[in-house]
TIVO-2410 file (N, C-alpha, C; in nm, 3 decimals):
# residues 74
REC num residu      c1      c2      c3 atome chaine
REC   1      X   0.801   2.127   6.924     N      A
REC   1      X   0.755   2.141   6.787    CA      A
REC   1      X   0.872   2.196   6.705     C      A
REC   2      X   0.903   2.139   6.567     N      A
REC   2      X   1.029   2.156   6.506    CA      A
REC   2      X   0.965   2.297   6.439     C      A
REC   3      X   1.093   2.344   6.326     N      A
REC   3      X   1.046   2.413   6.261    CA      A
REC   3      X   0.966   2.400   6.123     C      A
REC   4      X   0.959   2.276   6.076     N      A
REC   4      X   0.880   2.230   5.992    CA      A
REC   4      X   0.762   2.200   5.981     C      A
REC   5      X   0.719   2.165   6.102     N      A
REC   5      X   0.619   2.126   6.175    CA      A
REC   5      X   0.509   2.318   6.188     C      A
REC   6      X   0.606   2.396   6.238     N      A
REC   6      X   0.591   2.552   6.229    CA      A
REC   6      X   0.512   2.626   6.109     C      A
REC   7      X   0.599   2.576   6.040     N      A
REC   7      X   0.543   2.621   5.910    CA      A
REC   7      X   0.485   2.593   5.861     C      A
REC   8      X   0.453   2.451   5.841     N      A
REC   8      X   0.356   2.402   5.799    CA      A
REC   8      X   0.215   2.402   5.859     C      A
REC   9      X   0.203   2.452   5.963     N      A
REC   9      X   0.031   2.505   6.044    CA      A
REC   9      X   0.019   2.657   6.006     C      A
REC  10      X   0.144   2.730   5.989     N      A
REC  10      X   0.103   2.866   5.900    CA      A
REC  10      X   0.098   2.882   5.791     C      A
REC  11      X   0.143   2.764   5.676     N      A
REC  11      X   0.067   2.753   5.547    CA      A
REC  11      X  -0.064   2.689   5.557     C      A
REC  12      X  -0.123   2.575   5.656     N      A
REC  12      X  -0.267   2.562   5.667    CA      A
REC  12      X  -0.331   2.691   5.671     C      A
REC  13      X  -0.291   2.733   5.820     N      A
REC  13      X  -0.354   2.865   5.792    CA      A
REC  13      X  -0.397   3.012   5.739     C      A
REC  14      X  -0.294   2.989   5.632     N      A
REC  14      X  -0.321   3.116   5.574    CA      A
REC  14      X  -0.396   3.076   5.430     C      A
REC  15      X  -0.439   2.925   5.415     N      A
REC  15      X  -0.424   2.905   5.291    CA      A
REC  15      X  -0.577   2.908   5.376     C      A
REC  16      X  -0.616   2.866   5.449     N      A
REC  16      X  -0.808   2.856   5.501    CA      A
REC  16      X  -0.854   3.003   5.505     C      A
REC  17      X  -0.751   3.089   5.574     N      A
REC  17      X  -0.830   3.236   5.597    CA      A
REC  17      X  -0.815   3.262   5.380     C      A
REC  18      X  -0.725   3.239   5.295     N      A
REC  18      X  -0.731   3.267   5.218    CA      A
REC  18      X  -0.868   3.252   5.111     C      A
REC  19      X  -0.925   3.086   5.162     N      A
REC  19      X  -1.031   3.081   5.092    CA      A
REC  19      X  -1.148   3.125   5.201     C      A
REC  20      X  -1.151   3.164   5.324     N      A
REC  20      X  -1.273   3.225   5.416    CA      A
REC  20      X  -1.289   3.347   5.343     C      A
REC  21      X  -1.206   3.420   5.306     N      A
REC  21      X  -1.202   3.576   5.273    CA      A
REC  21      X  -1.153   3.648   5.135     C      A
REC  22      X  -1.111   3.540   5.079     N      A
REC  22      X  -1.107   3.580   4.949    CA      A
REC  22      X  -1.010   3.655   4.928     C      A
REC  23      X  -0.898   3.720   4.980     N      A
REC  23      X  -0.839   3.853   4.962    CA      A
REC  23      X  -0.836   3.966   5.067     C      A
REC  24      X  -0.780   4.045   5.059     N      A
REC  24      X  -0.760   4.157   5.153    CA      A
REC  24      X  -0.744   4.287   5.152     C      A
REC  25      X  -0.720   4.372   5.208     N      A
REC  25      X  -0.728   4.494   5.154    CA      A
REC  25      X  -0.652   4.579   5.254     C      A
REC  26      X  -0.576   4.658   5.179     N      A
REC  26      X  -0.491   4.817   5.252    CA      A
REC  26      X  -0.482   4.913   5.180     C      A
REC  27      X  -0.459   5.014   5.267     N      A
REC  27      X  -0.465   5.199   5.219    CA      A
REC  27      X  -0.355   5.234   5.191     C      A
REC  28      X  -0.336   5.311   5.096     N      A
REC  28      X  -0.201   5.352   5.033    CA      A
REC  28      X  -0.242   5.525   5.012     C      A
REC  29      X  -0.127   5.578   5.046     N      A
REC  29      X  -0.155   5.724   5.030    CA      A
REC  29      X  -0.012   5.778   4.933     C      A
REC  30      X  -0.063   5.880   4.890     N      A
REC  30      X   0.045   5.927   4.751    CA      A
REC  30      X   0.052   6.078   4.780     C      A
REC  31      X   0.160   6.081   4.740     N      A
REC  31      X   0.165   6.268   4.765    CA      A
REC  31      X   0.148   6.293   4.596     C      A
REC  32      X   0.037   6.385   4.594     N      A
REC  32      X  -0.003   6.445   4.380    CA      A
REC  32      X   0.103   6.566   4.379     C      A
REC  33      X   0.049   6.641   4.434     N      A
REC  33      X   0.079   6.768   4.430    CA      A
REC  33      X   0.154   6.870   4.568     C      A
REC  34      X   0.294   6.957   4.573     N      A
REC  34      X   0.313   7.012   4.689    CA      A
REC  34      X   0.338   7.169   4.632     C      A
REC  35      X   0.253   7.221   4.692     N      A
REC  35      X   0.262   7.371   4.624    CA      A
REC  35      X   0.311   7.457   4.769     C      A
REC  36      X   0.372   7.429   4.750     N      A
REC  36      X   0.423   7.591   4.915    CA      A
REC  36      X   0.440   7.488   4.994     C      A
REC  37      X   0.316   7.522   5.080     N      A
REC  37      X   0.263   7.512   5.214    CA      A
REC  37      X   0.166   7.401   5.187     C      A
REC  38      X   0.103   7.421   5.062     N      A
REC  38      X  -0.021   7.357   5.032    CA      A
REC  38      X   0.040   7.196   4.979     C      A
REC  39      X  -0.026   7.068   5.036     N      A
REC  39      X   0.018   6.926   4.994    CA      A
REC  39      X  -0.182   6.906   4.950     C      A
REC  40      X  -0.110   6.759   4.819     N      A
REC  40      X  -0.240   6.745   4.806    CA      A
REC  40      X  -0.201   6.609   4.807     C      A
REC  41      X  -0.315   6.515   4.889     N      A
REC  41      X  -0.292   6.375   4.929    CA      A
REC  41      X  -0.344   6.308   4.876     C      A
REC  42      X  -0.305   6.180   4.775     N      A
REC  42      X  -0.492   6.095   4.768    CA      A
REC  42      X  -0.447   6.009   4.843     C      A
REC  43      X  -0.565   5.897   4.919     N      A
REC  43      X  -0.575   5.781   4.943    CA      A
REC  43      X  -0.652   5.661   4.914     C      A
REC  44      X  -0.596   5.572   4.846     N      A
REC  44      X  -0.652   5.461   4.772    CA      A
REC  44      X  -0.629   5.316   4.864     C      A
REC  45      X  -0.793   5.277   4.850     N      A
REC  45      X  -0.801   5.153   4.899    CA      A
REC  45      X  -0.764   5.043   4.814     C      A
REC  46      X  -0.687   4.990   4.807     N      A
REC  46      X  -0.632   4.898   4.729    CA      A
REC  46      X  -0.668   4.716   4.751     C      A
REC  47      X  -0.692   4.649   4.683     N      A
REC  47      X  -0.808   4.479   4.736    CA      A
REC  47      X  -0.703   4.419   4.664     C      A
REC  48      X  -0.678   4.311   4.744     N      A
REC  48      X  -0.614   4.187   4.668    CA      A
REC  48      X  -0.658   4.079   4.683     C      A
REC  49      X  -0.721   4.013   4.555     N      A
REC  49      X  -0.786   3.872   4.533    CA      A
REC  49      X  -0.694   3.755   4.597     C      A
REC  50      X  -0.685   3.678   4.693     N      A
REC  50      X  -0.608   3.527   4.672    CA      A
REC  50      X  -0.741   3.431   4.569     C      A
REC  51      X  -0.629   3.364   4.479     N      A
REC  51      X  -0.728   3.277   4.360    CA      A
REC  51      X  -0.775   3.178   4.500     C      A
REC  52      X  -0.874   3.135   4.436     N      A
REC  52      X  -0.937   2.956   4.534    CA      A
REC  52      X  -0.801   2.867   4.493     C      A
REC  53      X  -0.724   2.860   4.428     N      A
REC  53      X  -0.642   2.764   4.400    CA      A
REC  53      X  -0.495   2.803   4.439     C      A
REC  54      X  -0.502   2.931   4.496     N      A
REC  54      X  -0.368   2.961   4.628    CA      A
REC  54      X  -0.427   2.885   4.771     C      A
REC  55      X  -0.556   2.936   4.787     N      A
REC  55      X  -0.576   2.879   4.905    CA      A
REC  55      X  -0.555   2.723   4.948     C      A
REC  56      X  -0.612   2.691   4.839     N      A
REC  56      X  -0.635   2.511   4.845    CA      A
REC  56      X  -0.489   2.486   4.813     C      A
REC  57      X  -0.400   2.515   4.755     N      A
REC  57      X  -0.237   2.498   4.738    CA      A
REC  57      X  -0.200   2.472   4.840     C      A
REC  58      X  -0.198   2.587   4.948     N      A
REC  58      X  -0.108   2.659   5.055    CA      A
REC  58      X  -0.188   2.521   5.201     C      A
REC  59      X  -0.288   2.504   5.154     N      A
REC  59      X  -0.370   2.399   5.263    CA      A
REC  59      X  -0.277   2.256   5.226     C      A
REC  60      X  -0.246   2.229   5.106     N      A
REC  60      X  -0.235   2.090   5.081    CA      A
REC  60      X  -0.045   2.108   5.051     C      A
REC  61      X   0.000   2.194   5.049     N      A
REC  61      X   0.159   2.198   5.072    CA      A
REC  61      X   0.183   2.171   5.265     C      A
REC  62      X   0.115   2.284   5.296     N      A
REC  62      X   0.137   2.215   5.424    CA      A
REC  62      X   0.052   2.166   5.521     C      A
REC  63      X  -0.033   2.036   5.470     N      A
REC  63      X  -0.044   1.916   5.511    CA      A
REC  63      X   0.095   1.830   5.458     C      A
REC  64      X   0.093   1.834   5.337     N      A
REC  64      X   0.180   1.772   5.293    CA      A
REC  64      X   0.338   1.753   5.391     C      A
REC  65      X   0.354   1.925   5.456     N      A
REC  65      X   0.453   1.888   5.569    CA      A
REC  65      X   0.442   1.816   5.653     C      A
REC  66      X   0.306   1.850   5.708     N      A
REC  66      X   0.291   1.773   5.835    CA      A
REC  66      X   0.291   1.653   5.805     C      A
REC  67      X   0.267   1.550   5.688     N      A
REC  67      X   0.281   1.397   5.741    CA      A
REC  67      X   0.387   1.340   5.695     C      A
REC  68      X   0.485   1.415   5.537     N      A
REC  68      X   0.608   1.376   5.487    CA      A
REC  68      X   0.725   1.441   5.533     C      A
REC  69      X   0.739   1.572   5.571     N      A
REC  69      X   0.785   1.631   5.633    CA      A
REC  69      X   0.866   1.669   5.761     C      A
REC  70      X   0.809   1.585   5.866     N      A
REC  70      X   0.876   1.595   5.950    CA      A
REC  70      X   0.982   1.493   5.974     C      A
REC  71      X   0.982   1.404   5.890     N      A
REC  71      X   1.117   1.307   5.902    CA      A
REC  71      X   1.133   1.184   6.065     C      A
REC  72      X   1.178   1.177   6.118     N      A
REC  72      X   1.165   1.050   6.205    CA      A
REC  72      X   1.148   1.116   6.358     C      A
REC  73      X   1.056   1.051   6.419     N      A
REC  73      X   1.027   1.100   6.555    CA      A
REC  73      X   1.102   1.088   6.648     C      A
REC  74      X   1.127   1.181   6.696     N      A
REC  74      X   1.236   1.160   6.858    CA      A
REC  74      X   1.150   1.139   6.979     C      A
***
C-alpha cells in the first residue's frame, strides 16, 4: 500500500467519525491565581464542532484519492 493510498483511508476516516460525532472535546487547565503556597486552577471543558460539510469534504477528497490518485498499478 503506497502512501497515497494511506492517506487517503485516513481522510475517509476521519471525515465519517467526523459526521458520527459531530465534534470533540478536551480539558484545558489554566493557572488564575499563585499566592505563596496557595495555586488556584480552573479547568475548562472545551467542544469542538466539525461542520457536516468538513466531514462530507474529508470523505469525498479522499475517495477522490483512492480512484485518481494512485496513478498506474504495479
Amino acid at each position: 500500500m503506497n502512501g497515497i493510498r494511506i492517506l487517503a483511508l485516513i481522510l475517509i476516516v476521519a471525515g465519517a467519525l467526523g459526521l458520527v460525532y459531530g465534534g470533540f472535546s478536551y480539558t484545558r487547565q489554566t493557572d488564575v491565581a499563585k499566592l505563596g503556597p496557595i495555586e488556584l486552577t480552573v479547568t475548562e471543558k472545551e467542544t469542538v464542532n466539525v461542520p457536516l460539510w468538513a466531514g462530507i469534504g474529508l470523505i469525498a477528497v479522499g475517495a477522490g484519492l483512492l480512484v485518481f490518485g494512485g496513478g498506474g498499478r504495479r
